[in-house]
MARBARO-891292 format. One record per residue (C-alpha): chain; residue in one letter; x, y, z. Coordinates in nm, 3 decimals, decimal comma. Layout:
BEGIN
+-------+------+---------+---------+---------+
: chain : resn :    east :   north :      up :
+-------+------+---------+---------+---------+
:     A :    a :       X :       Y :       Z :
...
+-------+------+---------+---------+---------+
# end
This chain:
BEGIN
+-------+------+---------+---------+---------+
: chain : resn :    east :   north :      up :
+-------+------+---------+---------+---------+
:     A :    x :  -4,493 :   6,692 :   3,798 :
:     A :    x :  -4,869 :   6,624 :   3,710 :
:     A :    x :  -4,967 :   6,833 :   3,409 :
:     A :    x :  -5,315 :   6,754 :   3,453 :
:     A :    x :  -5,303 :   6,865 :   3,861 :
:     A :    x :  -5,014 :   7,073 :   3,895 :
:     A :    x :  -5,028 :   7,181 :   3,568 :
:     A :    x :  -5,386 :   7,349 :   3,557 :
:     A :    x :  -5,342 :   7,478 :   3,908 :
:     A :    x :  -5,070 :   7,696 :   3,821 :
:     A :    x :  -5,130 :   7,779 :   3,434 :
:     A :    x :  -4,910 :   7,597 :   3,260 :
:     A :    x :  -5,195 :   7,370 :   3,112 :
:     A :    x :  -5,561 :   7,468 :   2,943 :
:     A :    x :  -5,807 :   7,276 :   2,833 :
:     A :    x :  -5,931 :   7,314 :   2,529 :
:     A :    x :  -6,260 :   7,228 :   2,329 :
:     A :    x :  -6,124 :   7,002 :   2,101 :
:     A :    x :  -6,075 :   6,639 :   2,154 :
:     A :    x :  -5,907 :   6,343 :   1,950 :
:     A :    x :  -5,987 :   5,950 :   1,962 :
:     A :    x :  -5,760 :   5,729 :   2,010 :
:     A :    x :  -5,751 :   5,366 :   2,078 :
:     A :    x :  -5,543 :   5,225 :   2,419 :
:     A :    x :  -5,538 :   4,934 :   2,584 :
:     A :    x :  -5,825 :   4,811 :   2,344 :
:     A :    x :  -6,067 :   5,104 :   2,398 :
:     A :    x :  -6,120 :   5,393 :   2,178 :
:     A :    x :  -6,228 :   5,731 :   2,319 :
:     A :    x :  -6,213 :   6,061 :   2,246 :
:     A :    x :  -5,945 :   6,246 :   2,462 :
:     A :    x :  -5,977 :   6,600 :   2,543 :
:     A :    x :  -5,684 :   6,859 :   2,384 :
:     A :    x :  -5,475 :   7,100 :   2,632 :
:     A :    x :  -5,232 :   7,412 :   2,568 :
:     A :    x :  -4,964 :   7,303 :   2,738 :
:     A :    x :  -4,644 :   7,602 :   2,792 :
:     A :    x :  -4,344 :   7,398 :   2,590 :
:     A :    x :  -4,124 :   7,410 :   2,851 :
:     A :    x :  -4,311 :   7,228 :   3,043 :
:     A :    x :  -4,302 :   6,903 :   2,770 :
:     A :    x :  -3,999 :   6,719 :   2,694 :
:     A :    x :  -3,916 :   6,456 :   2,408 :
:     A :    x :  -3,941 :   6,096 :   2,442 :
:     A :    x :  -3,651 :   5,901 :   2,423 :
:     A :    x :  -3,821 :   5,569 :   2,372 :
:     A :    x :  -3,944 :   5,750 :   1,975 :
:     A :    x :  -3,829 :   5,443 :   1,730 :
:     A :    x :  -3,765 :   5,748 :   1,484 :
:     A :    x :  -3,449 :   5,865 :   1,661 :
:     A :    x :  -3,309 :   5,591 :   1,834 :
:     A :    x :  -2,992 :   5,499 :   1,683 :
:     A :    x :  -2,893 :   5,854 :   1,741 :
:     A :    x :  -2,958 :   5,856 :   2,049 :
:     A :    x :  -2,732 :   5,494 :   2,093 :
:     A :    x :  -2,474 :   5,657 :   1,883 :
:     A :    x :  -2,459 :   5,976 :   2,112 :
:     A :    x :  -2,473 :   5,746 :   2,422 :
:     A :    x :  -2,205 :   5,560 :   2,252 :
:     A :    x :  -1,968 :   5,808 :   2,176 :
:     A :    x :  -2,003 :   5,950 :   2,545 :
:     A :    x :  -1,957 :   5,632 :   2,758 :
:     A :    x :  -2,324 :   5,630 :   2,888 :
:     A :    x :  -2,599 :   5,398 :   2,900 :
:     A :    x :  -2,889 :   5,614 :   2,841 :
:     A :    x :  -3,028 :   5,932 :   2,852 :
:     A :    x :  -3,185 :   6,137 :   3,137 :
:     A :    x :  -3,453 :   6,357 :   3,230 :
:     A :    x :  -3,486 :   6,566 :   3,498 :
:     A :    x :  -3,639 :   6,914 :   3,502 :
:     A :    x :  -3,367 :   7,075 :   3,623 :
:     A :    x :  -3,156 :   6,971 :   3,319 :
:     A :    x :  -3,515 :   6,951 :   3,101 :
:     A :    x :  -3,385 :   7,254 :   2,839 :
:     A :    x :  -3,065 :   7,107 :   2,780 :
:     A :    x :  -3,195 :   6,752 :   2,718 :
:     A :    x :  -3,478 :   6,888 :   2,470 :
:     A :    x :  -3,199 :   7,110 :   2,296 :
:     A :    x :  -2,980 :   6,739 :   2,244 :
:     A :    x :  -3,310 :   6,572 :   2,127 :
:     A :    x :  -3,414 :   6,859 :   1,870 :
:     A :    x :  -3,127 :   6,805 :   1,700 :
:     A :    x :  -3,204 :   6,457 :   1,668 :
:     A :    x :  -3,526 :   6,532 :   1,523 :
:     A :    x :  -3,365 :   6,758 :   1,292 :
:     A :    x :  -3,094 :   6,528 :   1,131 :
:     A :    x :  -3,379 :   6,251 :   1,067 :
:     A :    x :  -3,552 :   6,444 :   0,876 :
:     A :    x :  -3,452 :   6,753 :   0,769 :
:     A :    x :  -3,715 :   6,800 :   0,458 :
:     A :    x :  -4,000 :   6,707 :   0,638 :
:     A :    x :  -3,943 :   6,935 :   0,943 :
:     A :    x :  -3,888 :   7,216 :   0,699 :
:     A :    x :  -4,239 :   7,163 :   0,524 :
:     A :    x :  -4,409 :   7,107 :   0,866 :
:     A :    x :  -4,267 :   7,429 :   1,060 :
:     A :    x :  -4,374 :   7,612 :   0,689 :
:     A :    x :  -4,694 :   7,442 :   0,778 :
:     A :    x :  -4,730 :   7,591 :   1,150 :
:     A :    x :  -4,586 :   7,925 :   1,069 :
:     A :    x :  -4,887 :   7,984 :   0,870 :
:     A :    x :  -5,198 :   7,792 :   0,972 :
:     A :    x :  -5,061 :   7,748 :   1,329 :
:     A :    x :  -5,083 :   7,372 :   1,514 :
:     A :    x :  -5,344 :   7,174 :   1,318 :
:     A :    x :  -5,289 :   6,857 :   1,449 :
:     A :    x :  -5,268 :   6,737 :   1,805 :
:     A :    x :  -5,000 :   6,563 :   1,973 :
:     A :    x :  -5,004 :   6,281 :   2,280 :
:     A :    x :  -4,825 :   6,337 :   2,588 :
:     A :    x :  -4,787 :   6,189 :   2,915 :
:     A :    x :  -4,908 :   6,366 :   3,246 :
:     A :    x :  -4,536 :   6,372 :   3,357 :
:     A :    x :  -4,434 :   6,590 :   3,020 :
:     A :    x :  -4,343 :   6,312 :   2,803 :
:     A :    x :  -4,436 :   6,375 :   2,444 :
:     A :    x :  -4,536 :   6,034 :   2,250 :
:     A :    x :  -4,672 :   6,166 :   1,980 :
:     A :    x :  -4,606 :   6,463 :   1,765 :
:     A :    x :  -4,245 :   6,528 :   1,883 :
:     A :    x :  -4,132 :   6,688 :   1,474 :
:     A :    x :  -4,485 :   6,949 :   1,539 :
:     A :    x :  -4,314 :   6,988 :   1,869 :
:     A :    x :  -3,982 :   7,092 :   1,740 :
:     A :    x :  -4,134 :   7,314 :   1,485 :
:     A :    x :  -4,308 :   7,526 :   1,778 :
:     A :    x :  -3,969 :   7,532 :   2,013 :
:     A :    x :  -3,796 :   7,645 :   1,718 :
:     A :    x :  -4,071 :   7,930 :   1,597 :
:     A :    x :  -4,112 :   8,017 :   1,934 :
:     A :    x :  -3,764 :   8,110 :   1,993 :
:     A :    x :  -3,769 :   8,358 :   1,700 :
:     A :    x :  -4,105 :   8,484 :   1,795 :
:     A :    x :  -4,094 :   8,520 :   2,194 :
:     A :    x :  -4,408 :   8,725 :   2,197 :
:     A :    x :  -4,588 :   8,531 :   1,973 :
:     A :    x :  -4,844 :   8,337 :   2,169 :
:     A :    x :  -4,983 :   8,068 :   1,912 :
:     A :    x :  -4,603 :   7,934 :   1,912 :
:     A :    x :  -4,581 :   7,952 :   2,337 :
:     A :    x :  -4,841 :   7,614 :   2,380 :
:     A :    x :  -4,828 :   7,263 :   2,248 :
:     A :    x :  -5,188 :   7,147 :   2,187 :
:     A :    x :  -5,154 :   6,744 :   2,277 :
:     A :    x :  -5,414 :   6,514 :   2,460 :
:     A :    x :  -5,282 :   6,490 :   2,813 :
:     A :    x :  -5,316 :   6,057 :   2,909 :
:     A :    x :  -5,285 :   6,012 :   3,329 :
:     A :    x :  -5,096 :   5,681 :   3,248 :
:     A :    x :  -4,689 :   5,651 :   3,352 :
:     A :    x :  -4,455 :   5,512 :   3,134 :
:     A :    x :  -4,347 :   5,301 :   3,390 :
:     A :    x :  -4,632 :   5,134 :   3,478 :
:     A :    x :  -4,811 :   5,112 :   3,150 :
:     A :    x :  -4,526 :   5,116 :   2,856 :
:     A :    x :  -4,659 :   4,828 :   2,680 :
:     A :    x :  -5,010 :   4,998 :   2,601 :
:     A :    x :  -4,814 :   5,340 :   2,531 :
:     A :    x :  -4,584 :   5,155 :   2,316 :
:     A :    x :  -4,876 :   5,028 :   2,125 :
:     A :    x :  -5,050 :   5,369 :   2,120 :
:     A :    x :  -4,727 :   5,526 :   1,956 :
:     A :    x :  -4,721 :   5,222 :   1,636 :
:     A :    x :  -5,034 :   5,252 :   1,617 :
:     A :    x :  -5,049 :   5,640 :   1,532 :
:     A :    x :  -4,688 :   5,635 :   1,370 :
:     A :    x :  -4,758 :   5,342 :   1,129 :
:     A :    x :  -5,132 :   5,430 :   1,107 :
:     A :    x :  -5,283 :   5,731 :   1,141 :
:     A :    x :  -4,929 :   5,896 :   1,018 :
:     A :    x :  -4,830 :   5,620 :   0,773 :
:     A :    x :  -4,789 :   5,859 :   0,506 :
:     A :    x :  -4,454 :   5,985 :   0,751 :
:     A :    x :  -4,192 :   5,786 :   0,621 :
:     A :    x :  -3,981 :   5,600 :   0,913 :
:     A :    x :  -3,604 :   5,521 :   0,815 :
:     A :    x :  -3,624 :   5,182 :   0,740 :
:     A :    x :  -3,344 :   5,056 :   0,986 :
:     A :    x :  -3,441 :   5,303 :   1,277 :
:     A :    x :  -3,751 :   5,055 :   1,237 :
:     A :    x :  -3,606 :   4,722 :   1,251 :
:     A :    x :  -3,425 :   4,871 :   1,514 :
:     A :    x :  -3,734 :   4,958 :   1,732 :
:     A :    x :  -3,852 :   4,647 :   1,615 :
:     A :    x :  -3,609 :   4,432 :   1,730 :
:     A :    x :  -3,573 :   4,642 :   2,094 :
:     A :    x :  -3,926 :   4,612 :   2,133 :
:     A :    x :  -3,947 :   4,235 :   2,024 :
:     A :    x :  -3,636 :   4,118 :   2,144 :
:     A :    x :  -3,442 :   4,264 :   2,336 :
:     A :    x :  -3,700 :   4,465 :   2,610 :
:     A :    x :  -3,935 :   4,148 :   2,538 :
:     A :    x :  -4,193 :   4,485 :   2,554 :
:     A :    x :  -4,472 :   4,316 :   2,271 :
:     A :    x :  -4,495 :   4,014 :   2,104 :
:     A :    x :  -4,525 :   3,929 :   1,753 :
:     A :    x :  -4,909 :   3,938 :   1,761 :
:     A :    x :  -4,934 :   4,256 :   1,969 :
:     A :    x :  -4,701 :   4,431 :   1,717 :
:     A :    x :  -4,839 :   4,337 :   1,455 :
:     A :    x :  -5,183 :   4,465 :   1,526 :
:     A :    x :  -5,089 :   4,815 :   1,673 :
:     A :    x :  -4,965 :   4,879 :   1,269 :
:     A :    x :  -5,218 :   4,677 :   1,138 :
:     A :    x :  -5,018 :   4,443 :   0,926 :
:     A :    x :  -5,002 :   4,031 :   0,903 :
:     A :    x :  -4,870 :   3,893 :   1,144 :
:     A :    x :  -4,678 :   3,695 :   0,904 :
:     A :    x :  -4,492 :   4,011 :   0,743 :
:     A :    x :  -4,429 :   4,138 :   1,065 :
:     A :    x :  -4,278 :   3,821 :   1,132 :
:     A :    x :  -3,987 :   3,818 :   0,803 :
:     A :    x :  -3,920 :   4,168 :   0,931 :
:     A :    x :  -3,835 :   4,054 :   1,274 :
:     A :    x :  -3,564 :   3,821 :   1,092 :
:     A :    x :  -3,419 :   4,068 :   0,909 :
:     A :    x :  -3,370 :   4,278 :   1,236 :
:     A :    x :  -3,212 :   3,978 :   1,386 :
:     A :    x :  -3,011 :   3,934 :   1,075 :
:     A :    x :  -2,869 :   4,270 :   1,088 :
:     A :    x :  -2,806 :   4,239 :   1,444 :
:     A :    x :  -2,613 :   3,935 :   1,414 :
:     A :    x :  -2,408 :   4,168 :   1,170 :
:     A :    x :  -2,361 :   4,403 :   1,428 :
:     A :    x :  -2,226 :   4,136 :   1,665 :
:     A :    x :  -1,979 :   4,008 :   1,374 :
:     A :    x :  -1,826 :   4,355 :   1,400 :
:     A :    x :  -1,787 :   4,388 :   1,767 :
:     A :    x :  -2,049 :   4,669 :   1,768 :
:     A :    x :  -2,401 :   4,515 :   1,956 :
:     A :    x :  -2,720 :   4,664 :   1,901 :
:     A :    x :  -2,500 :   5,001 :   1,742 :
:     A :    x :  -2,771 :   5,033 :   1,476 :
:     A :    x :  -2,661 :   5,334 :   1,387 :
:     A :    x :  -2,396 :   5,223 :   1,193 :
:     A :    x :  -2,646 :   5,077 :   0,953 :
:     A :    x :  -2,792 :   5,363 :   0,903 :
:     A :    x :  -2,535 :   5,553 :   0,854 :
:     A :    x :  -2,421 :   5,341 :   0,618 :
:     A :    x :  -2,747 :   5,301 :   0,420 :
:     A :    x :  -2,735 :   4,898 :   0,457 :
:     A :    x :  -3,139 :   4,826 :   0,468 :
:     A :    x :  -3,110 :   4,803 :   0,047 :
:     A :    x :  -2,801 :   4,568 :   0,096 :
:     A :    x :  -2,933 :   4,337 :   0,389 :
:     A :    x :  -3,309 :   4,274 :   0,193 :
:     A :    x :  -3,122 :   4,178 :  -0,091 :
:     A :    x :  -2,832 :   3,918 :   0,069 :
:     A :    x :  -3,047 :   3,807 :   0,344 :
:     A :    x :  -3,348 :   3,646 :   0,085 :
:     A :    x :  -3,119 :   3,388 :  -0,044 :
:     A :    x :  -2,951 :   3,321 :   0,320 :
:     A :    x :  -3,293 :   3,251 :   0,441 :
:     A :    x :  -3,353 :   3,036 :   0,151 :
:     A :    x :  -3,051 :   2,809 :   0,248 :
:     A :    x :  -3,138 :   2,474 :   0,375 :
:     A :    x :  -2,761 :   2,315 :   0,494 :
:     A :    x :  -2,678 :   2,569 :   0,845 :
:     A :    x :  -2,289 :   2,501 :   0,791 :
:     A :    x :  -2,333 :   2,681 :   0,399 :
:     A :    x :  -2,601 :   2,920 :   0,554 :
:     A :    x :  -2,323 :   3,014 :   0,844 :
:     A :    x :  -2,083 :   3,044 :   0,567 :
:     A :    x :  -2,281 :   3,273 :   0,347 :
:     A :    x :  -2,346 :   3,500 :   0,654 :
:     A :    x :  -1,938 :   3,543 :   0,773 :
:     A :    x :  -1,924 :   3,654 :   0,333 :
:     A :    x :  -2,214 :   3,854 :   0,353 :
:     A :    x :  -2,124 :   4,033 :   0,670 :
:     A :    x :  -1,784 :   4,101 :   0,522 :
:     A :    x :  -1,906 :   4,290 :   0,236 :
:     A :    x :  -2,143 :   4,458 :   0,462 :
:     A :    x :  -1,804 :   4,578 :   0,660 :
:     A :    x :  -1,592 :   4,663 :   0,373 :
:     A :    x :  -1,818 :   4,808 :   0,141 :
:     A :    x :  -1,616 :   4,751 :  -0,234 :
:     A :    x :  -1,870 :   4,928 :  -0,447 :
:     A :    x :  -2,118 :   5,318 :  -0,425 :
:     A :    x :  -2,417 :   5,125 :  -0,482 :
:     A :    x :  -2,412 :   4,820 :  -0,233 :
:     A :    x :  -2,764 :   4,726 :  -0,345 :
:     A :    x :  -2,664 :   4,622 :  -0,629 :
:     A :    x :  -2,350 :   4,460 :  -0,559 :
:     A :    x :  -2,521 :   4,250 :  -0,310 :
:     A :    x :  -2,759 :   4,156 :  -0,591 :
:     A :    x :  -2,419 :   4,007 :  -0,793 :
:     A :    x :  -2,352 :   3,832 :  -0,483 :
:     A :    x :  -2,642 :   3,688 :  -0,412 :
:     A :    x :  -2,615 :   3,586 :  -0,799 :
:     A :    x :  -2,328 :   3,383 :  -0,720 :
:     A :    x :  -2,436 :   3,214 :  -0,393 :
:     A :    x :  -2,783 :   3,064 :  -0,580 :
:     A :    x :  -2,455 :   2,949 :  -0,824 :
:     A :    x :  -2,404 :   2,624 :  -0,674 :
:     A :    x :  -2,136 :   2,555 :  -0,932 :
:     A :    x :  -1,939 :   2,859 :  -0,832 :
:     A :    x :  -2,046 :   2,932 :  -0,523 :
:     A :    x :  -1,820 :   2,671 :  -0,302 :
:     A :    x :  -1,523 :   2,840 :  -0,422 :
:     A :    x :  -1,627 :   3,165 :  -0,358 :
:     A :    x :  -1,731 :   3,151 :  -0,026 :
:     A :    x :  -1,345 :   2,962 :   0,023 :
:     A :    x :  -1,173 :   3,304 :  -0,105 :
:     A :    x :  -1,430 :   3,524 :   0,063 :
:     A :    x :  -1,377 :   3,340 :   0,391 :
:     A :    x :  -0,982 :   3,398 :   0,369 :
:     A :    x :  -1,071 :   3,803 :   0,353 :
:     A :    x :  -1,313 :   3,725 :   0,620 :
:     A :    x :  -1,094 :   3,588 :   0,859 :
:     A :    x :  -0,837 :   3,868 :   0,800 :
:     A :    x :  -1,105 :   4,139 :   0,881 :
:     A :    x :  -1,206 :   3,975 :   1,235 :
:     A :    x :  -0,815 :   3,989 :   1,285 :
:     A :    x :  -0,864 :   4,389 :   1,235 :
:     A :    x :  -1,133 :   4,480 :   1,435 :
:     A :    x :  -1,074 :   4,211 :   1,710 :
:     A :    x :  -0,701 :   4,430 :   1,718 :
:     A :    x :  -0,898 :   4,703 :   1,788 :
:     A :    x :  -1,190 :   4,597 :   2,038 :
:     A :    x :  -0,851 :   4,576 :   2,234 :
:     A :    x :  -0,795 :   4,954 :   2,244 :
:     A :    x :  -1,169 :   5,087 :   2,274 :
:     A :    x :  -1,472 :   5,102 :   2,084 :
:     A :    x :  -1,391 :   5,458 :   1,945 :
:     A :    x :  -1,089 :   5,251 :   1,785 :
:     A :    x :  -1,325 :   5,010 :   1,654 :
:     A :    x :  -1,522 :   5,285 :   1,478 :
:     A :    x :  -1,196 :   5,437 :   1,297 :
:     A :    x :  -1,088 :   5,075 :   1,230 :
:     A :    x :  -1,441 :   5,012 :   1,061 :
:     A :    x :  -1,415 :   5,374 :   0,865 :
:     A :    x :  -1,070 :   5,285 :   0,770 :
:     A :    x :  -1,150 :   4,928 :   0,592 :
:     A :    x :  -1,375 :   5,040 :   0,364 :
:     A :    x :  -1,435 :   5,117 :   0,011 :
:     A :    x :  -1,065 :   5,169 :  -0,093 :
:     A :    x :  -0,818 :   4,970 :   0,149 :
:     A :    x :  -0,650 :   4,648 :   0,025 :
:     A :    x :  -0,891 :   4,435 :   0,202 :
:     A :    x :  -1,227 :   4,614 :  -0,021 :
:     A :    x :  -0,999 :   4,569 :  -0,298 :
:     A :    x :  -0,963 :   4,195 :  -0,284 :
:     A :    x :  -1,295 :   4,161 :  -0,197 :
:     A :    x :  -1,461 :   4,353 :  -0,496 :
:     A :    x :  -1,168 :   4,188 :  -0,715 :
:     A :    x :  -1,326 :   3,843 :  -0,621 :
:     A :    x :  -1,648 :   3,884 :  -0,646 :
:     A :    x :  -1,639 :   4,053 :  -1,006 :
:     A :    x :  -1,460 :   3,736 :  -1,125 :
:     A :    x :  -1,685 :   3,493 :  -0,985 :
:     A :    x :  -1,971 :   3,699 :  -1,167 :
:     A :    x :  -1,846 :   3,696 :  -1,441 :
:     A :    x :  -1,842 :   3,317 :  -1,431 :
:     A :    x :  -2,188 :   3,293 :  -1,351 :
:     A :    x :  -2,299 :   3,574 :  -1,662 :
:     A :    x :  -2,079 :   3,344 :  -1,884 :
:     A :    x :  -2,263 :   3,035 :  -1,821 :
:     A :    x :  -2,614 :   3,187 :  -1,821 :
:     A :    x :  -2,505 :   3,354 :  -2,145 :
:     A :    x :  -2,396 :   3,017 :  -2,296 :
:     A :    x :  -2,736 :   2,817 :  -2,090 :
:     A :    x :  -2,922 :   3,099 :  -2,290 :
:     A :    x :  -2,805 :   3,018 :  -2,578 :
:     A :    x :  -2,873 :   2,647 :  -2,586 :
:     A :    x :  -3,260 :   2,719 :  -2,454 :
:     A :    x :  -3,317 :   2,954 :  -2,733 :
:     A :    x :  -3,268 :   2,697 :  -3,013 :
:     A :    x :  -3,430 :   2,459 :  -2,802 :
:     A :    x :  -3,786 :   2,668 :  -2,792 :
:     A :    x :  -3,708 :   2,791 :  -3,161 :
:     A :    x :  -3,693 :   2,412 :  -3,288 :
:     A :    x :  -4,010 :   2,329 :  -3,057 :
:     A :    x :  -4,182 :   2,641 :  -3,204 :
:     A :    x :  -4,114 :   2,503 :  -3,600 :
:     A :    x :  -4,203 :   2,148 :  -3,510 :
:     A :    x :  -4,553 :   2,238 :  -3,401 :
:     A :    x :  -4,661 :   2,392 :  -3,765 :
:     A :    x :  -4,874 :   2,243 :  -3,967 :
:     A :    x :  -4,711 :   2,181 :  -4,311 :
:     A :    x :  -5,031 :   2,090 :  -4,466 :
:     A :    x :  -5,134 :   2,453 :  -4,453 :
:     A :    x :  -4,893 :   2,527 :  -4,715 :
:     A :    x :  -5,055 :   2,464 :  -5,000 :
:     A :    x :  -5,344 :   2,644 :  -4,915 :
:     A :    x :  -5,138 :   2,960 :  -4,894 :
:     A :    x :  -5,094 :   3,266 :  -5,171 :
:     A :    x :  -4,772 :   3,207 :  -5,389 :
:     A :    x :  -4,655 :   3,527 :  -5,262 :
:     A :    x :  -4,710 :   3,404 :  -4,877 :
:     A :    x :  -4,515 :   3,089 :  -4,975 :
:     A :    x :  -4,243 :   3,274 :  -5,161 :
:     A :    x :  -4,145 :   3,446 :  -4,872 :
:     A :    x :  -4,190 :   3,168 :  -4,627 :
:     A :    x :  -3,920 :   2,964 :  -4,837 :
:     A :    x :  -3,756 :   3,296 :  -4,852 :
:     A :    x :  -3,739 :   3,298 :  -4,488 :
:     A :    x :  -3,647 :   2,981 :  -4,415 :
:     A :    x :  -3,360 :   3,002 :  -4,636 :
:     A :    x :  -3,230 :   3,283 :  -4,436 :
:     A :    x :  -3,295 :   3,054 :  -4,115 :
:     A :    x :  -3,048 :   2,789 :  -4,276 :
:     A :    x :  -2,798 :   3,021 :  -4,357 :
:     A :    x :  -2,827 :   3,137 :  -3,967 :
:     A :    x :  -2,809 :   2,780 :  -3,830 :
:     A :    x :  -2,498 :   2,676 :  -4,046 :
:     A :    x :  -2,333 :   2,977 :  -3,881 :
:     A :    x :  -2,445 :   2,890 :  -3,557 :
:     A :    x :  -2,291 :   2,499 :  -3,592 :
:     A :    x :  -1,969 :   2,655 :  -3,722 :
:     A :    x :  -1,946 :   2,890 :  -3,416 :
:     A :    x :  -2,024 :   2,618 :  -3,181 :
:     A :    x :  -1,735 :   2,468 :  -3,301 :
:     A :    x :  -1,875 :   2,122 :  -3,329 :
:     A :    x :  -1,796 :   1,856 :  -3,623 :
:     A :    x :  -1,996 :   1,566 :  -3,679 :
:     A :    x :  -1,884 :   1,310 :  -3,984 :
:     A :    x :  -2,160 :   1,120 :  -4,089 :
:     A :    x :  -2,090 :   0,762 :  -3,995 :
+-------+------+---------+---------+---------+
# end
């Protein structure tokens, strides 16, 4: 199907007299904008925004992908839409408000063979107001610019197109932050679709920012290896881990010596997996507290290790069975079983080892800067001061003595003069 040849011979597609510019393959122009009949449009499945649920759906029914054809078109939609919904259910509320009163306002981007690249929530809102209001005709037609190229033959440039408008135009449209490192690491890495370069300038960012995000994405893949589950980034999301991985991953990248950096990964990707505390962030945060520790962190990362090794034991057991097994095993590990337990049991003492020594390092450094702070006043000014100024300054530093002498008893120490 050709929506711009079969499409306008039999109805399905009108041209309207609005346009939109948009930049591909280098060159900006302005497009012309169609009506096309919705059920003649289908969603992409390449859309960053909803592609760990589409790997977890593909998962969870033994297939490799999903497929289009327009025989099964409706059905495939229907799947998608739901999709759409669970990724953002706020935001498709306010937009299909939006529609239902002031109709489309915005044009999509759609491939001649159906494919919608762009606007696929503005699409949902009309398939969804459209059902409710069958003889309404602003809710019938999709208004999109129609581009001749195929997917197929030109994905890199349509790739491009889609960051470009998603993380441009429509930056202020909030992407899940781990459906993006996923799409950036398929993109990137694993379809080898874009480089670092080419990414980088379809969102207009620095290279070099595009760059640390690329090695988080790897980072969190190489988590979802540790678990058995590859490129399953669904799980992270699920599981809210971007907060957690930003926070561990800084002071892993940090790490100079690859046999303590490999180390600190196996701990960190066991916390990841077990999950010991409701606000991971910040448990990750007392982690990372303790592997910059260098006094306490050897020891650590020797108990942590120990718990490690016994949750590869539980999950490789399972990887046996089937992946769905996997998934319970993962579900059943965290938060409250014995191996959580032990895990959130270490960690909180080897914090509290860390506080304590800051706490007494603290200490030391605050007499340190008071004494340098008296020694740099200039007695000589004394004199020159009121009575009353230099009643309360002795005043004062009578009070200080008192405070050191209770200071050097609570230190504990005892000096005899010699």
């Amino acid at each position: 199907m050709d929506l711009l040849v079969e499409g306008i011979e039999n109805g399905w597609v009108e041209k309207t007299e609005l346009t939109r510019k948009l930049t591909l393959a280098g060159k900006t122009m302005a497009y012309p904008v169609y009506r096309v009949r919705l059920d003649k449009l289908y969603y992409n499945d390449q859309n960053d925004r909803i592609s760990t649920w589409i790997e977890e759906y593909c998962l969870k029914n033994g297939i490799d992908k999903l497929n289009c054809n327009e025989d099964e078109m409706e059905s495939y939609n229907s799947l998608i839409e739901t999709f759409i919904e669970e990724s953002n259910r706020e935001k498709l509320v306010q937009t299909r408000n939006n529609i239902a009163m002031f109709c489309q306002r915005e044009a999509g981007i759609s491939l001649a063979d159906g494919r919608v690249v762009d606007g696929n929530r503005r699409f949902t809102c009309l398939r969804q107001l459209h059902r409710e209001n069958l003889h309404n005709e602003n809710f019938a037609f999709f208004e999109t610019v129609i581009l001749p190229e195929s997917i197929e033959k030109d994905m890199k440039h349509i790739k491009m197109l889609e960051l470009m408008v998603q993380h441009g135009e429509e930056s202020r449209v909030d992407y899940d932050p781990i459906n993006r490192l996923a799409g950036l690491y398929n993109d990137l890495v694993r379809n080898k679709l874009l480089t670092v370069k080419e990414y980088a300038q379809s969102i207009n960012q620095q290279e070099s920012d595009v760059q640390k995000d690329l090695e988080l994405a790897e980072f969190l893949a190489e988590y979802l290896d540790s678990i058995q589950m590859p490129l399953q980034f669904h799980i992270a999301r699920k599981n809210k881990l971007d907060g957690p991985i930003r926070e561990i991953f800084s002071v892993i990248r940090a790490e100079k010596d690859e046999d303590m950096k490999a180390d600190m990964k196996e701990v960190a990707f066991t916390q990841l997996t077990l999950m010991p505390h409701t606000d991971m962030t910040r448990y990750m945060r007392n982690i990372k507290r303790i592997l910059k520790d260098k006094r306490q962190a050897k020891n650590f990362i020797e108990e942590q290790l120990d718990i490690a090794e016994k949750l590869t034991d539980e999950i490789s057991d399972s990887k046996m069975v089937s992946d769905g097994k996997v998934m319970e095993t993962l579900e059943s590990l965290k938060a409250e079983s014995d191996l959580a337990k032990q895990a959130s049991r270490c960690t909180e003492v080897f914090d509290n080892r860390v506080r304590a020594t800051a706490d007494r390092e603290r200490a030391a450094h605050v007499i340190e800067k008071a004494i340098d702070s008296i020694r740099e006043l200039d007695q000589r000014i004394f004199p020159k001061l009121s009575e009353e100024l230099r009643t309360t300054i002795v005043e004062d530093a009578d009070e200080l003595i008192e405070l050191l002498g209770e200071i050097k008893e609570a230190a504990g120490v005892h000096r005899s003069d010699a």
